[in-house]
C-alpha positions in Angstrom: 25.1 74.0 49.8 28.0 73.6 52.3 27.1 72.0 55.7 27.9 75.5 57.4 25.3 77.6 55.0 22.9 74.2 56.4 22.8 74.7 59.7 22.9 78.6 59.4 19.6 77.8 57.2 17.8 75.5 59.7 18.9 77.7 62.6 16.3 80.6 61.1 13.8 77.9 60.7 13.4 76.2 63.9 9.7 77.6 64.2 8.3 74.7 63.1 9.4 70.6 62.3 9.3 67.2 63.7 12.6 68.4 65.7 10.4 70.6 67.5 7.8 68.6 68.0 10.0 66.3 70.2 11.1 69.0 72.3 7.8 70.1 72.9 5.9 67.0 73.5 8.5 66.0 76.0 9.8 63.4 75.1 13.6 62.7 75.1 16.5 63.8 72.1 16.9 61.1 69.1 20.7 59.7 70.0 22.6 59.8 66.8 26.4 58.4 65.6 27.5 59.8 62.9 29.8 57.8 60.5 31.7 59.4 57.7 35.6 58.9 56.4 36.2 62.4 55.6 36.6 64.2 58.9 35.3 67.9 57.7 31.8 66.2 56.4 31.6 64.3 59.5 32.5 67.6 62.0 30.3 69.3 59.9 27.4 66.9 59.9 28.1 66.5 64.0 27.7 70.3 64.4 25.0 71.1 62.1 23.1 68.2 64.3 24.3 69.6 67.0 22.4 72.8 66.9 19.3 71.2 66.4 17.1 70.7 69.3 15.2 66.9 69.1 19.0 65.6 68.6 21.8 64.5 70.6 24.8 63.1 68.8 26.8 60.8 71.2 29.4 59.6 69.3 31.1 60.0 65.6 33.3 57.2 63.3 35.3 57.1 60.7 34.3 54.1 59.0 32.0 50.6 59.1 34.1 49.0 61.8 34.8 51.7 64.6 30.7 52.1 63.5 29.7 48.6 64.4 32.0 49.1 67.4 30.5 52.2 68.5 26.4 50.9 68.2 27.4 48.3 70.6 28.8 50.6 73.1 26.9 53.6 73.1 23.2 52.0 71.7 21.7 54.8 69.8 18.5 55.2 68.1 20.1 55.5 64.6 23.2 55.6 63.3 23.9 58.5 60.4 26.0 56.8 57.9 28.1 57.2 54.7 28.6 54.3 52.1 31.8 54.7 50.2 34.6 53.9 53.1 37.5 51.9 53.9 37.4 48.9 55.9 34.2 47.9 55.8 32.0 50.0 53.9 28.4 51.4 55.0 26.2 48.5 53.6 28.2 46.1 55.4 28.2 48.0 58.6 24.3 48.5 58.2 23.9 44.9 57.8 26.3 43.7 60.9 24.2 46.7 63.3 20.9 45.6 61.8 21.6 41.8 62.4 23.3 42.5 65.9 21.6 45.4 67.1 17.8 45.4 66.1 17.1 48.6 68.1 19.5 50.7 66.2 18.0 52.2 63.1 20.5 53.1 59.8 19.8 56.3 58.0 22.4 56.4 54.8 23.7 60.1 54.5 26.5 60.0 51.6 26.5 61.5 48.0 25.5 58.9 45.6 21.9 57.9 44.5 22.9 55.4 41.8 21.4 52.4 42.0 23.9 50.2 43.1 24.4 52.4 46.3 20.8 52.5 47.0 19.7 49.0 46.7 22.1 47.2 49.2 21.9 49.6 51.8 18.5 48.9 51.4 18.7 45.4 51.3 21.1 45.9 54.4 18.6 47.3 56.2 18.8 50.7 56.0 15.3 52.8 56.6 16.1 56.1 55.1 18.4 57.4 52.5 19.4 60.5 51.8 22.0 62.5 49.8 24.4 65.0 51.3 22.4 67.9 49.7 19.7 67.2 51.8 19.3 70.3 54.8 19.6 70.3 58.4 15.3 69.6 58.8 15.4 67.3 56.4 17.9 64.8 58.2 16.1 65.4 61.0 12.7 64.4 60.1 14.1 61.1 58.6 15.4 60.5 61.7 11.8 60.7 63.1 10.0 58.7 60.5 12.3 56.0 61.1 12.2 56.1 65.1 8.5 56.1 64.3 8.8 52.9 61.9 8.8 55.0 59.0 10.7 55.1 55.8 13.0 58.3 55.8 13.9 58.7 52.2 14.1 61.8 50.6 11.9 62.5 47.6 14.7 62.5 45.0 15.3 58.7 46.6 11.6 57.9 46.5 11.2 58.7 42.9 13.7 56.4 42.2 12.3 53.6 44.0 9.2 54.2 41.8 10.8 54.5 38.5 12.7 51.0 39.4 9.4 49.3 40.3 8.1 50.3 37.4 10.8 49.2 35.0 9.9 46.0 33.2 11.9 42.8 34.4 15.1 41.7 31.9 14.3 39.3 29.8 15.3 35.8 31.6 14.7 37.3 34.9 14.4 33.9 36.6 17.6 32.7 38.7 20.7 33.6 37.4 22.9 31.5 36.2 26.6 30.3 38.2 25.4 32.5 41.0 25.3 36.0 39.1 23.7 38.7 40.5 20.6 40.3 39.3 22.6 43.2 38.0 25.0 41.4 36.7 22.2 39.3 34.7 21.5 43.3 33.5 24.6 43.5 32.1 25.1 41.0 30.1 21.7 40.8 29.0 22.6 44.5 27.5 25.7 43.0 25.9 24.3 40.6 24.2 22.1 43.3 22.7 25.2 44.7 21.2 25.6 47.6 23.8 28.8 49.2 24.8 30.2 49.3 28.1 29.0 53.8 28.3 25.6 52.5 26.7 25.0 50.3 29.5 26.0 52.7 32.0 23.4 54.9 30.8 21.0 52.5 30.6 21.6 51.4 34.0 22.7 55.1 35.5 25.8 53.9 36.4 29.2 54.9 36.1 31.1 52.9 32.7 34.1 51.9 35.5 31.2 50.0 37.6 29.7 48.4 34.3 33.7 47.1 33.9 33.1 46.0 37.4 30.2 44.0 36.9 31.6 42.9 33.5 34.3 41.5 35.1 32.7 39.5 37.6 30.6 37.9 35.7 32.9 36.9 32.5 34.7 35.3 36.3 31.7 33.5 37.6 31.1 32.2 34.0 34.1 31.7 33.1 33.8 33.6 30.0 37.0 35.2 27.9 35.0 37.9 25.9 31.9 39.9 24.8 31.6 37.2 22.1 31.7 34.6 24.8 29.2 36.4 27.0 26.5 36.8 23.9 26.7 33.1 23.1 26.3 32.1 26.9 23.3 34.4 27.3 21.6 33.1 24.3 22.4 29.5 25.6 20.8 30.2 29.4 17.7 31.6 27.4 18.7 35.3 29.0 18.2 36.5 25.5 16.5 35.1 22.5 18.3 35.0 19.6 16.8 37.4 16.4 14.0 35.6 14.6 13.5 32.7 16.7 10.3 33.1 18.7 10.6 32.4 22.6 8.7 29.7 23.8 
């Protein structure tokens, strides 16, 4: 669905939603920044918001910095923002409002739901998260929850954060070794099962160039030469156990 086919959609449906609920219990339009790199998505986003009643967008960015900038200028109640963008990208930005600017709430609007988009925005501080195929209502009620101290993630979002809580913990999930992250624990815990680089990235629903990513920061922190390498140091930190000896 393109952003115009959105707002012509919510513009039929204005009967009823938390957009109109503002309006009608007087109370006063949810100011909004809108942050995105590519300037047709963001004029889009801006004018689909923009026909909306319950929503006043005050100001748009093109990427984390002119973001930051623009929260502590203009102090809106949330902040619609992409991840993926140069300069500083949208978990960083959401992390320097959060920190700097408590009354500004961070609702993620981009196109990925992998996990290591969704987590550190998250962690950053963002309280909603939704993906650019959400409609015109839909953005708007996560503004609302949030304002309201709620969550505003969209279902697709909320499934995931189920299915992750309810994935076991790696094996050696204790603190990682030379500063790794927990992903990066992931990782080579899955090579020193003998997985390849597109094995892990389905196992981890990630892309195979982000598993190289983590690959390669993590042979760098350990200071580790090769896959060979990597098994034999995951065996030594007890991150795996090696076959036919027991784990005490």
């Amino acid at each position: 669905m393109t952003w115009n086919e959105g707002a012509a959609r919510t513009t039929g449906e204005r009967g009823e939603g938390p957009e109109v609920a503002r309006a009608e219990e007087g109370r006063p339009p949810a100011r909004v920044i809108v942050v995105d790199d590519q300037t047709v998505v963001r004029e889009g986003i801006v004018m689909l918001l923009g026909l909306l009643p319950g929503i006043e967008v005050i100001g748009s960015a093109g990427d984390g910095e002119e973001a930051v900038r623009l929260v502590g200028e203009l102090a809106p109640d949330v902040v619609l923002m992409d991840l993926r963008m140069p300069r500083c990208d949208g978990a960083e930005a959401t992390r320097r409002i959060r920190a700097r600017y408590p009354g500004t709430q961070v609702v993620v609007l981009t196109t990925y739901a992998d996990d290591d988009s969704l987590f550190p925005a998250l962690k950053a501080g963002a309280r909603g998260y939704l993906t650019k195929d959400a409609g015109g209502e839909e953005i708007v009620r996560a503004v609302e929850n949030v304002l309201s101290g709620d969550a505003g993630l969209s279902p697709r979002i909320q499934r995931r954060l189920l299915e992750r809580l309810s994935e076991p913990e790696p094996v050696g999930a204790g603190e990682p070794p030379d500063g790794l992250t927990a992903r990066e624990t992931e990782v080579l815990v899955l090579i020193a099962e003998g997985m390849s680089n597109h094995e892990i990235a389905r196992a981890l629903h990630v892309s195979t160039a982000t598993v190289k990513t983590h690959i390669n920061n993590l042979f760098a922190k350990a200071g580790l030469k090769d896959r060979a390498q990597a098994v034999r140091y995951a065996y030594d930190h007890g991150l795996v156990t090696p076959p036919g000896r027991a784990r005490t």
